[in-house]
C-alpha atoms as one frame of an Amber mdcrd trajectory, in Angstrom:
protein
 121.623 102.601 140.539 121.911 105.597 142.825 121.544 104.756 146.179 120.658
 107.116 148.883 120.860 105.833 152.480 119.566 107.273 155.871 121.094 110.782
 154.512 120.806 113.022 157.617 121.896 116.313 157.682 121.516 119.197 160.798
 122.884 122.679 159.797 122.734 125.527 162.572 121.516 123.325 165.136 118.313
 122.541 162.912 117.392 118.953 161.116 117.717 119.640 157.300 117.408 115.667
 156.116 116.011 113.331 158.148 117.260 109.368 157.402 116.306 110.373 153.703
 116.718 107.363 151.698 115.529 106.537 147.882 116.603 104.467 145.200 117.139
 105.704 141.820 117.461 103.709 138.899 120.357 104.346 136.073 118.803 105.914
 133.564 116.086 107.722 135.695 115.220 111.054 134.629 113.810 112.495 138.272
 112.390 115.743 138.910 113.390 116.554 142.774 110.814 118.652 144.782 109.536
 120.363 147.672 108.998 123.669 149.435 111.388 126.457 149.479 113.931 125.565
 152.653 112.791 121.865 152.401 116.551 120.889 151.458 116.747 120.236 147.885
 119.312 121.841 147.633 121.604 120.354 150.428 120.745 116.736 149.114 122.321
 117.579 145.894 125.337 119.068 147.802 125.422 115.902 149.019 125.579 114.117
 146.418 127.932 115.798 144.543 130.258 114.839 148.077 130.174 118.962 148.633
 128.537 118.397 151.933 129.567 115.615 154.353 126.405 114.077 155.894 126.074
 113.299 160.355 124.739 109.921 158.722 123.929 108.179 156.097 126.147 107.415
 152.487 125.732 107.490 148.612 126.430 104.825 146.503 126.694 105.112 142.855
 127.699 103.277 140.177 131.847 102.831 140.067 133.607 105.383 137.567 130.256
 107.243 136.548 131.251 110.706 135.486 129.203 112.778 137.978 127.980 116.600
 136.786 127.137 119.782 138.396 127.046 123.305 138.043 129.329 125.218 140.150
 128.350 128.040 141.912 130.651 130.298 140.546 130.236 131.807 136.786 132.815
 130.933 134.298 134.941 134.349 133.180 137.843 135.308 131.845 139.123 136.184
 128.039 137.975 132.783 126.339 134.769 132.754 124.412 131.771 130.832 125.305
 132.375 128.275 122.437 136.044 127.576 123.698 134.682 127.308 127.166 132.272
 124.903 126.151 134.371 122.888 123.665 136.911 122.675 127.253 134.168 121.029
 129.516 134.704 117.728 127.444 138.523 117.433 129.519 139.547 114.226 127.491
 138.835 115.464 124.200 140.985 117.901 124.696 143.865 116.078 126.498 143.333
 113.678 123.258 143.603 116.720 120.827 146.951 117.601 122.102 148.289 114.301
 122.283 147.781 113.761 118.515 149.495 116.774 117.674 152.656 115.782 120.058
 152.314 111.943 119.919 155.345 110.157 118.318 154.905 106.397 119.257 152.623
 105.095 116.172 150.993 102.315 118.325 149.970 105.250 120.751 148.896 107.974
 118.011 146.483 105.134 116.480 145.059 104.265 120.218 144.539 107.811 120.297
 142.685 108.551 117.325 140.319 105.411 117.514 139.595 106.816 120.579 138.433
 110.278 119.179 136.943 108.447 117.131 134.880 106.601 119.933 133.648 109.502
 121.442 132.909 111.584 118.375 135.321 113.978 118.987 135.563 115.600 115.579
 131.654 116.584 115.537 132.120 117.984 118.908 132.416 121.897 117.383 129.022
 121.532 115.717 127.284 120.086 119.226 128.526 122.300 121.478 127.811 125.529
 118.668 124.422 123.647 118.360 123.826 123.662 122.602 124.929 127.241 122.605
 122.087 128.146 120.035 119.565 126.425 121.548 120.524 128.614 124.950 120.408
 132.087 123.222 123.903 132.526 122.144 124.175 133.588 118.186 127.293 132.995
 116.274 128.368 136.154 117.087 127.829 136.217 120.704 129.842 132.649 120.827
 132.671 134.053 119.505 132.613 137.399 122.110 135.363 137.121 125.102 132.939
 135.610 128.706 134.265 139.225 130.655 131.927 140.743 128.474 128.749 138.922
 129.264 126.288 139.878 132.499 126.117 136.836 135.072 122.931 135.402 133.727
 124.970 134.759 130.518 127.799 133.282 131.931 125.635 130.831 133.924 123.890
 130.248 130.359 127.829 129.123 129.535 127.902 127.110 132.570 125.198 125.395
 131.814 126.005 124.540 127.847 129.541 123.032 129.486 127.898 120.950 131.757
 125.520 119.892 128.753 128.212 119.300 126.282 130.137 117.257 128.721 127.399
 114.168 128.781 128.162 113.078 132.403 126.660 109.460 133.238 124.728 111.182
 136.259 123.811 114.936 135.369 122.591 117.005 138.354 120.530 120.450 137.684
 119.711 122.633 140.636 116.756 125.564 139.371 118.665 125.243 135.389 115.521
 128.218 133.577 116.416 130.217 136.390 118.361 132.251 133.852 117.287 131.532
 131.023 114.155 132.827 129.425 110.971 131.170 127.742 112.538 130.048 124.077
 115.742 128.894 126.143 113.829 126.919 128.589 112.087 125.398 125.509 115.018
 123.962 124.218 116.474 122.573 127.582 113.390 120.934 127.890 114.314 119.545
 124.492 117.411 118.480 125.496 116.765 116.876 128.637 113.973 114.448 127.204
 116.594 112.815 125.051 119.501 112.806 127.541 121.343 109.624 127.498 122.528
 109.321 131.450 120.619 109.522 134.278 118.875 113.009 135.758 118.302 114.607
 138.782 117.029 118.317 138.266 115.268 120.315 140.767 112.868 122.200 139.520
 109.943 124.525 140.223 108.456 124.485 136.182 105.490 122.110 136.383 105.847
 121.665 132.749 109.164 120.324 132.218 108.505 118.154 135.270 105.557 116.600
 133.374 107.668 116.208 130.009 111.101 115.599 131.262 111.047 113.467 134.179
 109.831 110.005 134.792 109.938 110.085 138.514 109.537 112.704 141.361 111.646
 112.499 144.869 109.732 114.538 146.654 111.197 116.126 150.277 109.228 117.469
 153.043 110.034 117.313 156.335 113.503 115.556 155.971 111.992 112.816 154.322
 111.987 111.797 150.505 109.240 109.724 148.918 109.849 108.567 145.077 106.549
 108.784 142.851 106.195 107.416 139.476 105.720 109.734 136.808 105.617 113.381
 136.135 104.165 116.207 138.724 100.511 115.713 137.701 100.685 112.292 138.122
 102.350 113.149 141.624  99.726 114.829 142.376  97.358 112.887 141.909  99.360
 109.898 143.777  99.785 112.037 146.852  96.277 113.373 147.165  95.209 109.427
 147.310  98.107 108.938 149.659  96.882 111.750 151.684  93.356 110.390 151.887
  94.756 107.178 153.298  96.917 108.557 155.832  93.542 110.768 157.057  91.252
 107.548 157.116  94.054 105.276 158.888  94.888 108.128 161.103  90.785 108.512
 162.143  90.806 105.007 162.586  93.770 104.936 165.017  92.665 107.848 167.001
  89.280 106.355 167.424  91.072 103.015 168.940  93.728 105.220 170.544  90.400
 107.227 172.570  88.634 103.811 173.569  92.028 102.119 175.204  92.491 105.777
 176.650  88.963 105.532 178.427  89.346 101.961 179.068  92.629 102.703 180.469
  91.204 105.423 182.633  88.351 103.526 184.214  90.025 100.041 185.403  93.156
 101.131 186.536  91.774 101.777 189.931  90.074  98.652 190.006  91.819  95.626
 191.088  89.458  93.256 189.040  90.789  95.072 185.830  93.978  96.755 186.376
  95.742  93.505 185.267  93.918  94.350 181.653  93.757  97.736 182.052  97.779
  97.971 182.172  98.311  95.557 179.279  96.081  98.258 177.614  98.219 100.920
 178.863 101.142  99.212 177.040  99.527  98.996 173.715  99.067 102.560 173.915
 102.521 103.548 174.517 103.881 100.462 171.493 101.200 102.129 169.325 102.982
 104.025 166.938 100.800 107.313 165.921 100.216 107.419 161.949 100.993 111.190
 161.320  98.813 112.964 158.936 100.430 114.044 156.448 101.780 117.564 156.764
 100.762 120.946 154.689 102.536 123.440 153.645 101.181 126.504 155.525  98.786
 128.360 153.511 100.198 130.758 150.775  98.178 134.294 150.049  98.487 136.253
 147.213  95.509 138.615 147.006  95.984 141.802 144.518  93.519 144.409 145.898
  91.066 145.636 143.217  91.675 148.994 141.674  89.148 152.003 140.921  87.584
 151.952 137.657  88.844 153.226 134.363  87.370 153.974 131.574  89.589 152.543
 128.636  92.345 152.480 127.216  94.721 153.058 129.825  97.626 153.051 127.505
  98.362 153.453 123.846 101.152 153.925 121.553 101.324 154.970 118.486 104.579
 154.640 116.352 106.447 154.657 119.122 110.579 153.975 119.753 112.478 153.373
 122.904 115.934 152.622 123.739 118.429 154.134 126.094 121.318 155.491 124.089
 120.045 159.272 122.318 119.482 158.192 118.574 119.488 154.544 119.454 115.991
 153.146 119.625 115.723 149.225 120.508 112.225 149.247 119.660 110.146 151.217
 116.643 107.333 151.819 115.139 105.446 150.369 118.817 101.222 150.269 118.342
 100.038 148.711 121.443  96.262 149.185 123.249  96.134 148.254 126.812  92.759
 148.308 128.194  91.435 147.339 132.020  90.747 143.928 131.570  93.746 143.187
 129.109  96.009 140.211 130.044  99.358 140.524 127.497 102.248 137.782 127.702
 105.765 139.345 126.381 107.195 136.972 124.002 110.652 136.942 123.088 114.322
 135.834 123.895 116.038 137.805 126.328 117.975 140.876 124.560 115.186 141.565
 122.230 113.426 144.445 124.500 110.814 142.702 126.335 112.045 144.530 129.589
 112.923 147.997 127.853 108.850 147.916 126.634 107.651 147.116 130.125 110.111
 150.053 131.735 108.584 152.138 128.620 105.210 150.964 129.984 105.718 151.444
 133.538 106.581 155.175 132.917 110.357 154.752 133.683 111.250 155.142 129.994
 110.216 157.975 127.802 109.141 157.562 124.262 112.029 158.531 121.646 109.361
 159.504 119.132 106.082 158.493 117.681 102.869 158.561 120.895 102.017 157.481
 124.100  99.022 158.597 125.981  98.454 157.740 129.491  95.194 157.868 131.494
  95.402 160.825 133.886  94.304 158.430 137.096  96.270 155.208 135.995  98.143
 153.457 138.677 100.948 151.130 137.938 102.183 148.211 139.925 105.717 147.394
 138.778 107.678 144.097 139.970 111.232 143.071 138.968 113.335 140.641 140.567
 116.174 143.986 141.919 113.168 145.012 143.993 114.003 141.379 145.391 117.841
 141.831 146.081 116.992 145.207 147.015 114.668 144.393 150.301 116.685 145.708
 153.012 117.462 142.519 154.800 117.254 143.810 158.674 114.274 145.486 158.321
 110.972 143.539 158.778 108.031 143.403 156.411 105.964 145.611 158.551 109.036
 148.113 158.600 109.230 148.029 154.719 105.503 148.905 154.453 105.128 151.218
 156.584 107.612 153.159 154.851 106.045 152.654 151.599 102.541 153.429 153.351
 103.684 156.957 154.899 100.851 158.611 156.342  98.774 155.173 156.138  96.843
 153.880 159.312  99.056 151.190 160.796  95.457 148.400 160.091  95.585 149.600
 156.281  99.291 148.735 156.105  98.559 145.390 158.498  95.965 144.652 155.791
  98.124 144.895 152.642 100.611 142.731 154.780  97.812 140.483 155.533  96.867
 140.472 151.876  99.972 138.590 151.193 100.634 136.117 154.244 102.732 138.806
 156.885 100.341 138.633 159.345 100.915 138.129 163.371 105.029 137.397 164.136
 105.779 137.275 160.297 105.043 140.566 159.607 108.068 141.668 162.329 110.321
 138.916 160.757 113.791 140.508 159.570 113.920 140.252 155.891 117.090 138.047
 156.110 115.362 135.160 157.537 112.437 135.130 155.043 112.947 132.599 152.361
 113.509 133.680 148.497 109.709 133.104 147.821 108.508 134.937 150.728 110.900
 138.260 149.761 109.350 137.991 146.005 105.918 138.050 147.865 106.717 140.895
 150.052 107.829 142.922 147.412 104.612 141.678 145.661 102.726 143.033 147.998
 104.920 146.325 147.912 103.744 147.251 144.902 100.397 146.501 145.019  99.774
 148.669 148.009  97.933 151.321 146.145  96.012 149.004 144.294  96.982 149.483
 140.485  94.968 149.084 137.700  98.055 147.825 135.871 100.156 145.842 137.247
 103.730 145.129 134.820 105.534 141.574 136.227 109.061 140.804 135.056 109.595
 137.128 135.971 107.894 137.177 139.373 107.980 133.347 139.633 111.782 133.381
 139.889 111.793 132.713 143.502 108.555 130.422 143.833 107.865 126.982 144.372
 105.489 125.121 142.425 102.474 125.453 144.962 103.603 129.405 145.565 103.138
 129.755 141.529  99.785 128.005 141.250  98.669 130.322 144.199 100.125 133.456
 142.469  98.257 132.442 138.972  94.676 131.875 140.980  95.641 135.359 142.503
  96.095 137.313 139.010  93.312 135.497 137.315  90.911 136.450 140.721  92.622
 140.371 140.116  90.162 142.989 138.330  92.775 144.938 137.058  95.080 144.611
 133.786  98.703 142.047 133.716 101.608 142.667 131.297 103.270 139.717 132.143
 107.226 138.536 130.954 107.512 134.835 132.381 109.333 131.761 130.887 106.727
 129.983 132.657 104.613 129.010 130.229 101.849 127.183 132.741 101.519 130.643
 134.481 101.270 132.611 130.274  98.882 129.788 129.589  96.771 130.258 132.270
  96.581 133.716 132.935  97.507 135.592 129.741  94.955 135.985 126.949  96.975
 138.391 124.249 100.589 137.350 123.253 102.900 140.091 121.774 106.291 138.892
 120.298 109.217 141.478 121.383 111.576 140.691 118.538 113.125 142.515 115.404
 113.671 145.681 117.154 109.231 145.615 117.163 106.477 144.365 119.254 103.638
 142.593 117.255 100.222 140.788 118.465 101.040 137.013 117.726  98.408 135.315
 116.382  98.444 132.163 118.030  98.320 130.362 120.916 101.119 128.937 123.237
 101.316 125.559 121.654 102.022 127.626 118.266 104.678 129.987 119.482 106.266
 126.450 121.172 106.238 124.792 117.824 107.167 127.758 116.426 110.022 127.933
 118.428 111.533 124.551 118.303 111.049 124.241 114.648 108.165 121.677 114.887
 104.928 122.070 112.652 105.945 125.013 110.033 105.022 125.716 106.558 107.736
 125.666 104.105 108.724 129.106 103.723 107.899 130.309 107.291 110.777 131.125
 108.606 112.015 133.865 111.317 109.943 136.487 110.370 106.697 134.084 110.673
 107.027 134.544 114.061 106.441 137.659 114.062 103.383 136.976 114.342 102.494
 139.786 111.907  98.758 139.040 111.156  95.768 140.905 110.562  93.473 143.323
 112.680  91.107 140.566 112.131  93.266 137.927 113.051  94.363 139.366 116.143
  90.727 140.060 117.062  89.432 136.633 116.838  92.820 135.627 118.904  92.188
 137.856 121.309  88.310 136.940 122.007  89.334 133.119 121.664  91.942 133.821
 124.598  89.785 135.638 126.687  86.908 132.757 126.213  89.319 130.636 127.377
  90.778 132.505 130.309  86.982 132.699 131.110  86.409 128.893 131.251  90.171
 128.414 132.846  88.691 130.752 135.773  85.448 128.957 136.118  87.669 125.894
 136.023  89.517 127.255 139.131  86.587 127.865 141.052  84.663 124.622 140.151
  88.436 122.601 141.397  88.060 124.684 144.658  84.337 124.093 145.315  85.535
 120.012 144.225  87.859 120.145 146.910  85.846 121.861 149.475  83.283 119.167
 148.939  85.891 116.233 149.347  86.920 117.717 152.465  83.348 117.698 153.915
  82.851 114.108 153.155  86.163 113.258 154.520  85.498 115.370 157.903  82.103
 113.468 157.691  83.836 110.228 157.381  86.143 110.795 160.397  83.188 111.916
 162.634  81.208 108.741 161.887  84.513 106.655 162.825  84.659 107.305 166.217
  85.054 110.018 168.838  86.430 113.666 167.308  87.203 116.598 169.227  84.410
 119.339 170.342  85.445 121.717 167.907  85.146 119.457 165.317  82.743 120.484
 162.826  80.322 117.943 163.157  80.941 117.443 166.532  77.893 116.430 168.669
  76.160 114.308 165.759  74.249 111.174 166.053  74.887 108.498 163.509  71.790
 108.672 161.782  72.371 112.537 161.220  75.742 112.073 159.915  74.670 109.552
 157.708  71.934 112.219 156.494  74.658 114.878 156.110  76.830 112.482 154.216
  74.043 111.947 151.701  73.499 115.806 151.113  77.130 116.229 151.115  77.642
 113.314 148.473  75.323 114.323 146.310  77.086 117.911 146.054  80.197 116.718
 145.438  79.031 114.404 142.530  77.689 117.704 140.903  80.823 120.017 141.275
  82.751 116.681 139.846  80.228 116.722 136.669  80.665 120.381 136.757  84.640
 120.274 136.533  83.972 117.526 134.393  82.208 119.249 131.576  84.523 122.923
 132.229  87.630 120.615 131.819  86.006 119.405 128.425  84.652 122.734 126.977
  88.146 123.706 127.765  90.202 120.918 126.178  87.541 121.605 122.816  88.611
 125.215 123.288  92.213 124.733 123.142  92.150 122.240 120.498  89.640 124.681
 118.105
């Protein structure tokens, strides 16, 4: 059992964790949540004993091997499978005993002990861990001073991994790692023998890894049962709980208030009146539960097109005269395409996209632009790049030169920098809010195409469903490279597979290119080059219209869950009104009972046909998939 205990932590003068406390079974495998800034991050810290809390403890269990990754990258001469087969310390310190070891009673201890901990098929797990994280045989062997950072956290990572600790402790792990490598970790983690804490952003491995979510807002942590939908759902009840026993308070809290008011003068009364006044200051005020301020992403709609806006015809690209990383390229982009690039990281996914964006030229073979296209770019060095004392307003006013100061106000707007936020210094905007700003940087002349290379890096789960309602609500065309495969799933309706040296239409969906992936469901005889996806014109048709039917019905899904929502909220407000006393600028202030209950009956009704409507979307939808 991990026990956390009134963990309070103040940093700068500010309140980080608030008497956090939670209890965490061994064995738990818990997904731990909340807003950017919430202080994920710091609760790991300290647990890991990195941070010293103003109050509180952590109690584990006694001699449970504790894991983390450190913040610094591994480097240095040694190869990513000797830094790997390292992280397991007493294998090694066992390893050179036996070769030293004289005392026969000792050498035998020794060896049953290797023996105990499997010591000898230790090469062939950690080679097998590095696989699974990108790393061929011949990258394993290559010296770590020759990888980029990304790679070396990828080594990180596989140590940490190899080195089973009881309590394993992952803070953001896919953050460098791409689609097929988050795959596999997800892999992993479901059959990991210890107990897990991982914070993560990925709504899908927090639905198939974790059995519990610790969820942190405001300095406090609540444990839920089950994965992030079934969070979800638990909060949104716990929500409407709070709301009713809050309505219910406030309406007792009003009529001791006026009670209060009227006897205290009298002296008949003011014995009563002030052992009302009492109750109201004992009465401790149920807090609704708090939102996360609103997140906008809103792409503005581009000029029409006629199509294609791009093609390519036998095309190569590379970067080194001579040395093409992709041939023989035949790709149509037209106005209303949405294309997912598929494909480990290495393969080209970002040199097509630069190729794309106009940044690359073609080595040989075709490409023909439309004359008027407009091309949104985003990459996450336009996110390191932001120049950190200069506020968002500063930044787009630049980009907007000439612009009327409401046009660039508006594109701010567009993307939540609106009022004092807009004149807040880049530095003191959180990771999420720089990946919107530069979002909204280039979007400000409203492309028709708009190229995103990992734009979820730096979002929360609630800032990633926002930004995949915002590109399914935008008119224009998305290449998108993600290794979030909720976000491809719901907003992509054409995969292409980068891989080979080529880019090729896969004919499939997302659960095929999964199985695909992890080796699950394949025909003997399909092997790499199956996934390829190298199927027919025909083929890729039919995928293609099947996609966009479904990216159809997924938007109509989307706007059936918001009308669903809209509707709960009326009944709710109704609800509170017909409870008791609620402010003038309520909305249904000024009532009388009767017409309430006539507005409730109206309002009910509507809401019982936008749940048969989601109903029957979420249906056609599941029939879709499963066709």
């Amino acid at each position: 059992m991990l026990t956390i205990s009134g963990i309070t932590v103040r940093l700068g003068g500010r309140t980080i964790l608030d008497q956090a406390t939670a209890a965490i079974p061994t064995g738990a495998r818990v997904g731990l949540i909340g807003r950017n800034g919430a202080g994920k991050s710091t609760l790991m810290k300290v647990m890991i004993g990195q941070l010293e809390p103003d109050d509180g403890s952590i109690e584990m269990p006694r001699r449970a091997r504790l894991g983390y990754i450190a913040q610094e990258a591994p480097s240095g001469t040694a190869s990513p499978f000797e830094t790997v087969l390292a992280a397991d310390v007493e294998r090694a310190q066992l390893l050179e005993e036996a070769e030293t070891c004289v005392d026969p009673d000792r050498l035998g201890d020794v060896h049953e002990r290797l023996l105990a901990i499997d010591a000898y098929s230790a090469p062939a797990r950690a080679a097998r861990i590095l696989i699974g994280l990108g790393f061929d045989e011949a990258m394993q062997a290559e010296p770590l001073e020759s990888f980029s950072g990304g790679w070396k956290m990828r080594v990180a990572l596989a140590s940490l991994l190899f080195s089973q600790p009881d309590l394993l402790l992952l803070d953001e792990p896919s953050n460098h790692l791409d689609l097929e490598a988050t795959l596999w970790l997800e892999s992993f983690l479901r059959s990991y023998p210890g107990t897990l804490i991982v914070i993560s952003h990925e709504r899908d491995l927090l639905n198939n890894v974790v059995d519990n979510i610790l969820h942190l807002q405001g300095g406090k942590t609540t444990l839920y049962a089950g994965g992030y939908d079934s969070f979800e759902r638990q909060r949104a009840e716990r929500a409407a709980q709070l709301a009713a026993a809050k309505a219910s308070q406030d309406a007792q809290r009003a009529k001791l208030e006026d009670y209060v008011r009227r006897n205290s003068a009298r002296a008949s009364t003011a014995k009563q009146a002030q052992s009302r006044a009492k109750m109201l200051a004992k009465m401790q005020p149920v807090l609704a539960m708090m939102e996360d301020p609103s997140l906008s992403f809103d792409f503005p709609s581009p000029k029409e097109l006629r199509p294609p806006l791009i093609t390519l015809d036998r095309a190569a690209v590379g970067y080194a005269e001579g040395k093409p990383i992709l041939r023989r390229l035949g790709l149509r982009i037209d106005p209303d395409d949405r294309i997912a690039l598929l494909g480990r990281n290495g393969n080209g996914k970002t040199t097509l996209a630069r190729l794309l964006a106009g940044q690359l030229e073609p080595m040989e073979g075709e490409m023909n632009v439309s004359g008027k296209l407009a091309i949104g770019y985003f990459t996450q060095y336009q996110v390191e790049e932001l120049a950190g004392s200069d506020t968002p307003l500063v930044h787009m006013t630049r980009a907007m030169e000439g612009k009327p100061t409401v046009a660039v106000r508006g594109q701010l707007g567009r993307f939540g920098f609106s009022g004092e936020r807009a004149l807040t210094p880049v530095s003191k905007l959180s990771g999420g809010e720089r990946a919107r700003l530069a979002l909204a940087l280039v979007t400000r002349d409203a492309p028709h195409l708009l190229i995103l290379d990992e734009p979820t890096n730096h979002l929360d789960v609630d800032a990633r469903e926002a930004l995949v309602q915002a590109l399914n609500a935008y008119e224009g065309a998305v290449i998108l490279i993600s290794h979030d495969r909720h976000m491809v799933e719901l907003t992509a309706d054409r995969l292409v597979l980068v891989d080979g040296g080529e880019a090729n239409e896969y004919a499939g969906s997302m659960t095929d290119y999964m199985d695909f992936v992890l080796g699950r469901n394949q025909p003997k005889g399909e092997g790499k080059g199956a996934g390829k996806g190298a199927a027919s014109k025909g083929d890729q048709k039919a995928v293609a219209a099947d996609w966009k039917e479904q990216r159809e019905l997924r938007k109509q899904l989307t706007r059936a869950e918001t009308a669903l929502a809209r509707m709960q909220a009326k009944v709710a407000s109704i609800d509170e009104a017909m409870a008791g006393p609620v402010d003038k600028a309520h909305a249904f202030s000024g009532l009388t009972l009767a017409q309430l209950t006539q507005q409730r009956t109206a309002a009910v009704g509507e809401l019982e046909g936008a749940e048969a409507e989601w109903l029957e979307l979420s249906e056609k939808l599941e029939a879709k998939a499963e066709g």
